[in-house]
VMD Tcl script that draws the C-alpha trace (Angstrom):
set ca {
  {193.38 -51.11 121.42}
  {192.77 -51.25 117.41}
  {189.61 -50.98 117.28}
  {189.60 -53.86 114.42}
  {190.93 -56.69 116.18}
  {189.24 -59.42 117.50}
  {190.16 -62.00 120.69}
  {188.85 -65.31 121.59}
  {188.30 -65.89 125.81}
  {187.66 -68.98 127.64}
  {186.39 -69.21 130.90}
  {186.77 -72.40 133.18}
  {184.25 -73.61 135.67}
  {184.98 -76.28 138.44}
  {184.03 -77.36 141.64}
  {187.09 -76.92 143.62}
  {187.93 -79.76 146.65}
  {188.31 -77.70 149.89}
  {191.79 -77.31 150.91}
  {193.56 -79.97 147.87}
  {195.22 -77.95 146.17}
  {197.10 -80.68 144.57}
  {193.61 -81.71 143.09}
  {192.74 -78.93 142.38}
  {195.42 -78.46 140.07}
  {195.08 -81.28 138.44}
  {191.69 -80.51 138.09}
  {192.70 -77.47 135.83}
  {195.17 -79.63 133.72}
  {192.84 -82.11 133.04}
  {189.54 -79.54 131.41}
  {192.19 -77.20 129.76}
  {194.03 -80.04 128.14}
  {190.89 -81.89 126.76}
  {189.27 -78.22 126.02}
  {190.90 -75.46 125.64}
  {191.43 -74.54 121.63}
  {194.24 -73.76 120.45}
  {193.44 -70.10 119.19}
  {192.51 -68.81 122.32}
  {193.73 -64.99 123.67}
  {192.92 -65.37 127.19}
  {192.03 -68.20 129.81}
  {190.33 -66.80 132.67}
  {190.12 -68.81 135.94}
  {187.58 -68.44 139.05}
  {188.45 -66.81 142.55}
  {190.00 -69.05 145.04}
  {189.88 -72.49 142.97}
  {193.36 -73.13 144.48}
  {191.60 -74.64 147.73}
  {187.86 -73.73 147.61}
  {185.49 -71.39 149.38}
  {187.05 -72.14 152.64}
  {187.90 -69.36 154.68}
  {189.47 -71.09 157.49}
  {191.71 -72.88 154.89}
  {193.15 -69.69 153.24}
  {196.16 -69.07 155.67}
  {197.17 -72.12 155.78}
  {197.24 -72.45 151.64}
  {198.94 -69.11 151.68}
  {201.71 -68.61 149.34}
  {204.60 -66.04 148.42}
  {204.38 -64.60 145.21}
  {208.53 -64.60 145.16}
  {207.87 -68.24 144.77}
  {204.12 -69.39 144.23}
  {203.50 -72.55 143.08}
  {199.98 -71.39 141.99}
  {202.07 -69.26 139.68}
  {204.32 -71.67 138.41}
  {201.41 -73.40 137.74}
  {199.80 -70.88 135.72}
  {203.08 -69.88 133.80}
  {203.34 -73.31 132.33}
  {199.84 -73.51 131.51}
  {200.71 -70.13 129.40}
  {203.57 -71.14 127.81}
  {202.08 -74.43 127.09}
  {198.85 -73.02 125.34}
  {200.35 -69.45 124.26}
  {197.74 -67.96 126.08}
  {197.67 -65.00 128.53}
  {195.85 -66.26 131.82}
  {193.89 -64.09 134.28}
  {194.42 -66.75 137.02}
  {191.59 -66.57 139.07}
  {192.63 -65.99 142.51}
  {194.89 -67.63 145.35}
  {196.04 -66.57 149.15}
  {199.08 -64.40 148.82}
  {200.82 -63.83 152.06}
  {202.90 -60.35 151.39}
  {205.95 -59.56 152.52}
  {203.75 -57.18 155.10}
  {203.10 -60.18 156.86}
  {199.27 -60.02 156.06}
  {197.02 -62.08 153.45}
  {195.26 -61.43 150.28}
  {192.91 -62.84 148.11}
  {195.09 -62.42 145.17}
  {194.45 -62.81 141.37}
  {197.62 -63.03 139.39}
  {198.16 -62.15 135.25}
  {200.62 -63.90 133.41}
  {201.53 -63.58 129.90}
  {201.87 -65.85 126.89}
  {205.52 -66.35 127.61}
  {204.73 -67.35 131.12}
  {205.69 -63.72 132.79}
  {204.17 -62.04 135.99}
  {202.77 -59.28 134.53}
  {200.51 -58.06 137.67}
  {198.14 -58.46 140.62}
  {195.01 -57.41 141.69}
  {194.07 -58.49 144.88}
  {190.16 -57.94 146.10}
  {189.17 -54.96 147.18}
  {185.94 -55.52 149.35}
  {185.58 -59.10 151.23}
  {182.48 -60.70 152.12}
  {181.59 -60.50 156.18}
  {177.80 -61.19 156.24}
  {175.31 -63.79 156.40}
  {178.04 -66.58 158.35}
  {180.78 -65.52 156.38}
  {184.28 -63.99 157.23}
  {186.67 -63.25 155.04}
  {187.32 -60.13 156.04}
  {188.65 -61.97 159.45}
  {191.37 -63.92 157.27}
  {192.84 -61.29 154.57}
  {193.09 -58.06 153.99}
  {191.74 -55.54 150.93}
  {193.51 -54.67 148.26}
  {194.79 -51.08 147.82}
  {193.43 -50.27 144.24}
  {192.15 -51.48 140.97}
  {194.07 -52.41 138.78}
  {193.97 -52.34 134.80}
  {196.29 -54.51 133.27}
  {197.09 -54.24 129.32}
  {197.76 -57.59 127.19}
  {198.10 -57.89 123.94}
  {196.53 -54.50 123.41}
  {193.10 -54.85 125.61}
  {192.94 -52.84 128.35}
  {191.24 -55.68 131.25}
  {189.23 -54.36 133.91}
  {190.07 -56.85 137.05}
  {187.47 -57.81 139.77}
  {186.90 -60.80 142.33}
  {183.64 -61.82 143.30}
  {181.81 -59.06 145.90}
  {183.34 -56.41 143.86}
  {180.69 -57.05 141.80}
  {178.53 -54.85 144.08}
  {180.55 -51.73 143.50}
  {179.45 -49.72 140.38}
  {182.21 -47.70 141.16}
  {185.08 -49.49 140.59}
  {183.91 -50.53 137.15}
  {183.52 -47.37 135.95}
  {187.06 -46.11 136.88}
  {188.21 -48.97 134.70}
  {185.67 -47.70 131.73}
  {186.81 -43.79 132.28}
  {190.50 -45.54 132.12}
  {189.96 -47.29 128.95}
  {188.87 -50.75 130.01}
  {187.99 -52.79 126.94}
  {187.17 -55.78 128.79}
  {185.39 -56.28 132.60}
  {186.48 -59.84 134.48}
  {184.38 -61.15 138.03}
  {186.29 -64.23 138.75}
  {184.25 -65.19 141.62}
  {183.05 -68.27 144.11}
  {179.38 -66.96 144.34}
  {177.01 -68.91 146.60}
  {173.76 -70.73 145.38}
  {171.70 -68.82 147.48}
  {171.99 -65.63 145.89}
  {170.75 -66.20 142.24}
  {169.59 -62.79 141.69}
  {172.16 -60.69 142.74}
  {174.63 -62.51 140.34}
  {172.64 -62.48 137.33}
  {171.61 -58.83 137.79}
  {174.56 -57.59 138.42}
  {176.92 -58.84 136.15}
  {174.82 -58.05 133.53}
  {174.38 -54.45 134.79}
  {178.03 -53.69 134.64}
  {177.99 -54.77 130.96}
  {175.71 -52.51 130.08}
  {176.29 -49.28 132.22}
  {180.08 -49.46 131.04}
  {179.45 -51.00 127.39}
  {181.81 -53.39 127.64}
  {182.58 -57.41 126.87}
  {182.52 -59.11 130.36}
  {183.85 -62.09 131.83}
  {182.07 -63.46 135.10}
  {183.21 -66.79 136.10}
  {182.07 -69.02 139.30}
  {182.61 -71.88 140.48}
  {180.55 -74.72 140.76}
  {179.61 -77.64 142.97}
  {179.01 -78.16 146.84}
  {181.15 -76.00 149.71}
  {180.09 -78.02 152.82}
  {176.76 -79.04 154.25}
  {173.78 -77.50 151.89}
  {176.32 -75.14 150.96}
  {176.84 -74.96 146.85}
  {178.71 -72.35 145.01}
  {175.96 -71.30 141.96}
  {177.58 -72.38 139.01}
  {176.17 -70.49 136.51}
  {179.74 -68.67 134.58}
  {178.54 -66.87 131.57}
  {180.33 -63.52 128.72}
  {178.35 -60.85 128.20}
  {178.79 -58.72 125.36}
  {178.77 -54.67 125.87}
  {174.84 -54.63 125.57}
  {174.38 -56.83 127.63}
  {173.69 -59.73 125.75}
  {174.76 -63.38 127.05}
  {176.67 -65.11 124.45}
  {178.59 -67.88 126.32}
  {177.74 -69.47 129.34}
  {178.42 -72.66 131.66}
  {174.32 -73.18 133.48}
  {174.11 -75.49 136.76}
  {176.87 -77.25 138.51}
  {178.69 -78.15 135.36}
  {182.38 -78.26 135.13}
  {184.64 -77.08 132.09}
  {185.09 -74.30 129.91}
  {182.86 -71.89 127.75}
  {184.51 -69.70 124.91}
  {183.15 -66.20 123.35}
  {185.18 -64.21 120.48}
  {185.23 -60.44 121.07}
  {184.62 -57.40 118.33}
  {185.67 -54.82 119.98}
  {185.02 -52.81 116.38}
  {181.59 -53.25 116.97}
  {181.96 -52.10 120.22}
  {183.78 -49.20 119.70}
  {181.24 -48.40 116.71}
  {178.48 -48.71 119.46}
  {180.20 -46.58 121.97}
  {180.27 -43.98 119.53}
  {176.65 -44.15 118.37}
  {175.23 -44.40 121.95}
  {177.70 -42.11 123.77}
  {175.11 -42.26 127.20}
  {179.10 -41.74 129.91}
  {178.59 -37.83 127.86}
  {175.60 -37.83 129.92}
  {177.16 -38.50 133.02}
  {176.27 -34.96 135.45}
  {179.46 -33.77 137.07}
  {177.73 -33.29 140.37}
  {174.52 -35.59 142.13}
  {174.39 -33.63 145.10}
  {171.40 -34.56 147.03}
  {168.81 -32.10 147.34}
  {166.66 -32.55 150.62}
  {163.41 -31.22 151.14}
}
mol new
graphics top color blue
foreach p $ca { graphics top sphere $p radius 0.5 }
foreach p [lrange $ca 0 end-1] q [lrange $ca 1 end] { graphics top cylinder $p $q radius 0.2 }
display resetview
C-alpha cells in the first residue's frame, strides 16, 4: 500500500447470547450505531458472535453463503457506515455438505469480497470443535482499500507460521477475531503480542466477552497492537463495545526498513543432534 496513508480500525467486543442470533444481531446494531465514528476504514467483528461459543449450536445456526443472513447483515452495516467489515466469523455450511467456521469480508459498498474460514480448531481441554466443522484449506490475504489484511480466527493464534506467510506476502495488517476462554490469560496476551512483533505489523485481536455456560467466561480483554508491539487500544474485562486505533503504516514501513531482522531469517534450521 502507499506507504503514506493512514486508516482508522474499530474493533467490537460483546458477550454473545448462546444460540440468539436474532439478539445477537441486534446486539451489533445497537454498539455500532451509538459508537462507531463516522471516519472509520474498517470494523472488525469477533469469531462466532452470530450464536456464541457453543459448539453444539453451530450446525444448527449454519448458513449458506449463496444466501446468509449473517451477510446481509454485515453488507448493510457497510453500506450504512461506508466501512469495510472483517465480520468476525459465522457457521457456513458449503455446498460440500460440510461446516466451517467462516469469517466473511465485505466492502464499503456492501460486496462479498472473500472468506477465510479457520484453519486449526480447538479439540482439547472439553472442547470439540473439530467434531462439528471442518478446517479451512488456506490463508487467505485479502486487499481493501490498499492494505494487504492478514486473516486469522482464534487458535490460529498458536501458529507462527501462518502469520508469517501473510508478512512474506505483504500483509500490512494481522486480525485474531477470536472467542478466547478466561482460563487461558497468558497464552492470549503473549501471543498476540508476539505476532506483532516477529512480523512488524499493526494487529487486530478481538474476543469476546462475558459468560459461556456454568463458570465458563470468554476473557474479554480485545486490544491493537502496533508493529512493535506496543498496545494502543484496548477493551480490559468483560466490557462490551468498541475500541478504535489509527494506523501509520509510514512509520511502519520506515521501521521495517531500519530494523530489517526477516533478512536474518536462515534458509535452513535443520536440527543438528548430538
Amino acid at each position: 500500500m502507499e506507504q503514506s496513508e493512514k486508516i482508522k480500525v474499530s474493533a467490537l467486543q460483546m458477550c454473545s447470547k448462546i444460540g440468539d442470533k436474532k439478539a445477537n444481531f441486534r446486539k451489533v446494531e445497537s454498539i455500532v450505531d451509538k459508537e462507531l465514528e463516522a471516519d472509520v476504514d474498517f470494523l472488525v467483528l469477533p469469531e462466532i458472535w452470530t450464536v456464541g461459543w457453543s459448539c453444539e449450536d453451530f450446525t444448527a445456526s449454519a448458513e449458506n453463503l449463496e444466501n446468509s443472513e449473517t451477510v446481509n447483515f454485515l453488507a448493510d452495516i457497510a453500506k450504512s457506515y461506508k466501512t469495510n467489515v472483517l465480520g468476525g466469523s459465522f457457521i457456513q455450511k458449503a455446498s460440500d455438505g460440510n461446516y466451517y467456521n467462516t469469517c466473511p469480508v465485505i466492502n464499503r459498498k456492501g460486496e462479498l469480497v472473500t472468506v477465510y474460514s479457520k484453519m486449526h480448531l480447538y479439540s482439547y481441554c472439553g472442547c470439540a470443535e473439530g467434531s462439528f466443522v471442518k478446517v479451512g484449506k488456506s490463508p487467505v490475504m485479502v486487499n481493501l482499500d490498499g492494505v494487504n489484511i492478514g486473516l486469522t480466527i482464534c487458535y490460529d493464534i498458536r501458529f507462527p507460521e501462518i502469520y508469517r506467510a501473510y508478512r512474506e506476502a505483504g500483509a500490512d495488517l494481522l486480525v485474531n477475531m477470536a472467542a478466547w476462554g478466561l482460563k487461558k490469560p497468558i497464552p492470549w496476551e503473549a501471543l498476540t503480542r508476539a505476532r506483532a512483533i516477529e512480523n512488524q505489523a499493526y494487529m487486530v485481536a478481538v474476543t469476546q466477552s462475558g459468560i459461556i455456560k456454568d463458570d465458563d467466561w470468554n476473557i474479554g480483554h480485545s486490544r491493537i497492537l502496533d508493529y512493535v508491539g506496543e498496545t494502543i487500544s484496548e477493551i480490559k474485562d468483560q466490557k462490551e463495545g468498541l475500541m478504535s486505533a489509527e494506523f501509520d503504516f509510514c512509520k511502519m514501513y520506515e521501521y521495517r526498513n531500519c530494523c530489517t531482522i526477516l533478512k536474518d531469517i536462515r534458509e535452513s534450521y535443520e536440527v543438528k543432534s548430538v
